[in-house]
Residue, then its C-alpha position, 0 to 999 in steps of 0.5 A: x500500500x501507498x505509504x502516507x508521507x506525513x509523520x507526526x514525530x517532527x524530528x522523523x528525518x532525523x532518527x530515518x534510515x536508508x534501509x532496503x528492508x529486511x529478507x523475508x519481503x519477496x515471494x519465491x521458492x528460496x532460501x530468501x522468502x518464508x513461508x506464512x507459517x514460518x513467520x510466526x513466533x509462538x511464544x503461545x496463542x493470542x488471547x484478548x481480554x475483555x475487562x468490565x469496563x468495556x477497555x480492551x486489554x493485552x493478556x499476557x499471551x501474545x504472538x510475536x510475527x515476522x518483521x511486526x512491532x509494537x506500532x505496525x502489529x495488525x489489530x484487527x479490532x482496531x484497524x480501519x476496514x475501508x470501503x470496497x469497490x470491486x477490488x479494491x479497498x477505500x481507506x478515508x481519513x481526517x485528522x485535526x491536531x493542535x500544537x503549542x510551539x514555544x519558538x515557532x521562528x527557531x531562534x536563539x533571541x526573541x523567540x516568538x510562539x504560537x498555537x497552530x491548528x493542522x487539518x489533515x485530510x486523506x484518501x488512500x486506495x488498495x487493491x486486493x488481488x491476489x497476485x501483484x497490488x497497485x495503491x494510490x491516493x493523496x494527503x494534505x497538512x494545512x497549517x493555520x497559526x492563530x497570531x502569526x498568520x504568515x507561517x501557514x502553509x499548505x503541504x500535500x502529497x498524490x502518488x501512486x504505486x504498484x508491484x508486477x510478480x514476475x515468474x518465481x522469485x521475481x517482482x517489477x515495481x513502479x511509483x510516481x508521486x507528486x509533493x508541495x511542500x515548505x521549507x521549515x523555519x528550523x532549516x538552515x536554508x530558510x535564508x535568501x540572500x542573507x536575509x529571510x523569507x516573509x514566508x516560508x519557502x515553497x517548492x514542489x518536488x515530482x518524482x518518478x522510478x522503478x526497480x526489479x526484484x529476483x530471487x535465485x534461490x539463496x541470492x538476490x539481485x535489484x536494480x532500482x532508479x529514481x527521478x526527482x525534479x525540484x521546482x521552487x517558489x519566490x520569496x519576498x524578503x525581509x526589508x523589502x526585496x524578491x527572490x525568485x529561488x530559481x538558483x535552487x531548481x534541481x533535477x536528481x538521479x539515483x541508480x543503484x544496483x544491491x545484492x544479497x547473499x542468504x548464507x545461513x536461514x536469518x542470516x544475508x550478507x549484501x553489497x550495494x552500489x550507487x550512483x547520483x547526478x545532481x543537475x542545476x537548472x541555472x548552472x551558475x547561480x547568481x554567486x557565480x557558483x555551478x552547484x551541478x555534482x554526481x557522486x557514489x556510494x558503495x557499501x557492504x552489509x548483513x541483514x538477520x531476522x533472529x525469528x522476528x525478535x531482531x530484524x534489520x540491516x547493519x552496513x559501512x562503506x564509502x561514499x563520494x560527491x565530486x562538484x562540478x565546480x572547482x571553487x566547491x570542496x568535494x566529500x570523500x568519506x567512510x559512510x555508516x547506517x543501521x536500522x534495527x529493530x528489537x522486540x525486547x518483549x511481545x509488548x515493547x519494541x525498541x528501533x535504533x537508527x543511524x545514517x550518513x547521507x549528503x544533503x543539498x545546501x545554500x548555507x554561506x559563511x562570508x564569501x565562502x560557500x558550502x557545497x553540501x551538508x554532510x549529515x550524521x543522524x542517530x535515533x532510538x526509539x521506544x514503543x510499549x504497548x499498555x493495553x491493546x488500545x493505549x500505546x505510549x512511546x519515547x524518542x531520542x535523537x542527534x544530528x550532526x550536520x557538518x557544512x563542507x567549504x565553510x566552518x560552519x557544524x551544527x549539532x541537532x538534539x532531540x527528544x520526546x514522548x507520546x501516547x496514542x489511545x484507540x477508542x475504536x477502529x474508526x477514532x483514535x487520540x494521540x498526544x505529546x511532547x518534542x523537545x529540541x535543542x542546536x548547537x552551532x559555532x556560527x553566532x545567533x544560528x542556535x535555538x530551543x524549541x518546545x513543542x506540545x501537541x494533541x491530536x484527533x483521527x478519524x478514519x474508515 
């Protein structure tokens, strides 16, 4: 199914990973898929409990299954049913959330808050074949600030994609989407230059691609390709002025080609490659700079499934990003990730995280200009399932972003807690707190950051 791309946690493009999954995803005869009834981890049968209240509770019987966790186990008491029409499942939905931001500008000085009312619709369409899937549908986020009516935004997201099995053990798949987003006020490329925005800055991102997946028996191989184009708006600026932020306007490409080995049952080594071309479409920007790169990273991992208790990915390797230009200092380093995850009980999950990627910038310091933002991100989180209904959880986080060509490094700490109680399969309440924290050599760029939220979710 399409995954929905708003994440409530803030600080989610902090603690994300970029995992390829875990083995046991695929269909096929080999050593690599398993089958249904090997997936399950019968510590003993599942049993629900009835209380006099009316509240639905865990009894201390609980099966654990291949790849679940606390948040992704299926309730089927509680999960939403959808509409059907013909073969395919219709899943609406509405959320209001209200958030208290305690410095809704990320400032170090004159901090400014804000109650902000997010209106979040969406629509999501499964089929329900029996072979092969297709999914589609969109969401949005309107973001209505009670005082500073400037910083609304309005965020939305279409796409679709789709899974073609293939013979045995193969599988073509395919998506397309289409996002409009802002760039955040926590951002350091929330600046036009030197100065900022009246509003944030908007940009649309379509993007496109495909992979294949097949299965030898005990190997694997996929090839995957993407393309992301990045179109930006104007910007009026603070003490008068316009930017048309064309200088930012992009197009990506992304190949890569992975390979695994299942040497032992839970147990796959892989190797994976790839290769991106990043494309200016003005190659000089007005500072009189070609910010156009292609780079590579090549990594070798293991992926293990201990019977559905710990899943996930380890990998190190070496990544590169050569500019065009020779005023831009390149990235030559040693690269690292992880994701996994421990279901240390049936009723608590603990997902830890780490990545290094290369991010896009137009971040200065003096007439010095940053070719890029090498981020260092590490995150754990906690989940804990306190009744079958009622999940509470706890995230911690760091991030390190590291400009190359100015002195600039900024260190980013996260932390926060959050409960969801399900009253039915068509309400569910949920609320929190995220708190955040920049460090940074540069004067006046460090910031606090309180924010509260509560939330409400309709669905069918």
């Amino acid at each position: 199914m399409l995954k929905a791309k708003w994440s409530k946690s803030v600080i989610s493009s902090v603690i994300c990973a970029a995992a390829l999954g875990t083995i046991a995803s695929l269909p096929g005869n080999g050593v690599l898929a398993q089958e249904a009834d090997a997936d399950d981890l019968n510590l003993s049968d599942q049993t629900i409990e009835q209380t006099a209240q009316g509240v639905v509770v865990p009894s201390k019987r609980t099966t654990i299954r291949r790849g679940e966790t606390v948040q992704s186990r299926p309730r089927p008491e509680l999960d939403p049913l959808g509409g059907r029409i013909g073969s395919f499942l219709v899943f609406p939905s509405f959320a209001i959330q209200e958030d208290y931001d305690s410095n809704i500008f990320a400032t170090s000085t004159d901090r400014e808050d804000d109650f902000i009312t997010h209106l979040e619709p969406g629509l999501f369409v499964e089929s329900d074949w029996g072979r092969h899937s297709l999914s589609f549908g969109g969401e949005a986020d309107v973001a209505l600030h009670a005082d500073n009516t400037s910083e609304n935004y309005e965020d939305y997201f279409l796409g679709a994609d789709g899974t073609l099995e293939v013979g045995s053990g193969g599988a073509l798949d395919a998506f397309i989407d289409y996002d409009h987003r802002h760039v955040p006020r926590s951002s350091p490329n929330d600046i036009v230059q030197g100065t900022i925005p009246t509003e944030p800055i908007e940009f649309d991102v379509f993007g496109f691609g495909g992979g294949y997946t097949q299965e030898f028996n005990r190997f694997r191989v996929r090839p995957e390709i993407s393309y992301q184009i990045f179109d930006y708006s104007g910007s009026d600026l603070v003490g008068g002025g316009f930017d048309n932020n064309d200088d930012r306007n992009r197009d990506i490409l992304n190949i890569s080609l992975r390979g695994d080995y299942a040497f032992s049952p839970g147990y796959s080594a892989f190797v994976r490659g790839s290769f991106n071309d990043r494309n200016y479409k003005e190659s000089i920007n007005p500072g009189g700079v070609n910010r156009d790169s292609d780079g590579y990273e090549i990594v070798a991992g293991l992926s293990a499934d201990l019977g559905g208790l710990v899943f996930g990915e380890i990998f190190a390797g070496y990544v590169a990003q050569d500019f065009s230009d020779g005023d831009l200092d390149n990235i030559s380093d040693p690269t690292v990730g992880a994701d996994v995850t421990w279901n240390v009980t049936p009723l608590t999950t603990i997902e830890g995280t780490v990545s290094r990627t290369v991010e896009e910038t137009v971040v200065t310091e003096g007439a010095d200009i940053a070719s890029s933002n090498f981020v260092t991100a590490i995150g754990l989180s906690v989940d804990h399932e306190l009744l079958r209904n009622l999940l509470i959880g706890a995230n911690v986080g760091v991030e390190i972003d590291d400009f190359e060509g100015i002195s600039r490094e900024d260190q980013i700490y996260n932390a926060g807690v959050n409960a969801t109680y399900m009253l039915n399969r068509y309400l569910h309440a949920s609320a929190g707190y995220e708190y955040f924290r920049r460090n940074s050599n540069v004067v006046d760029t460090g910031y606090t950051d309180n924010l509260f939220f509560v939330r409400l979710l309709v669905q069918y």
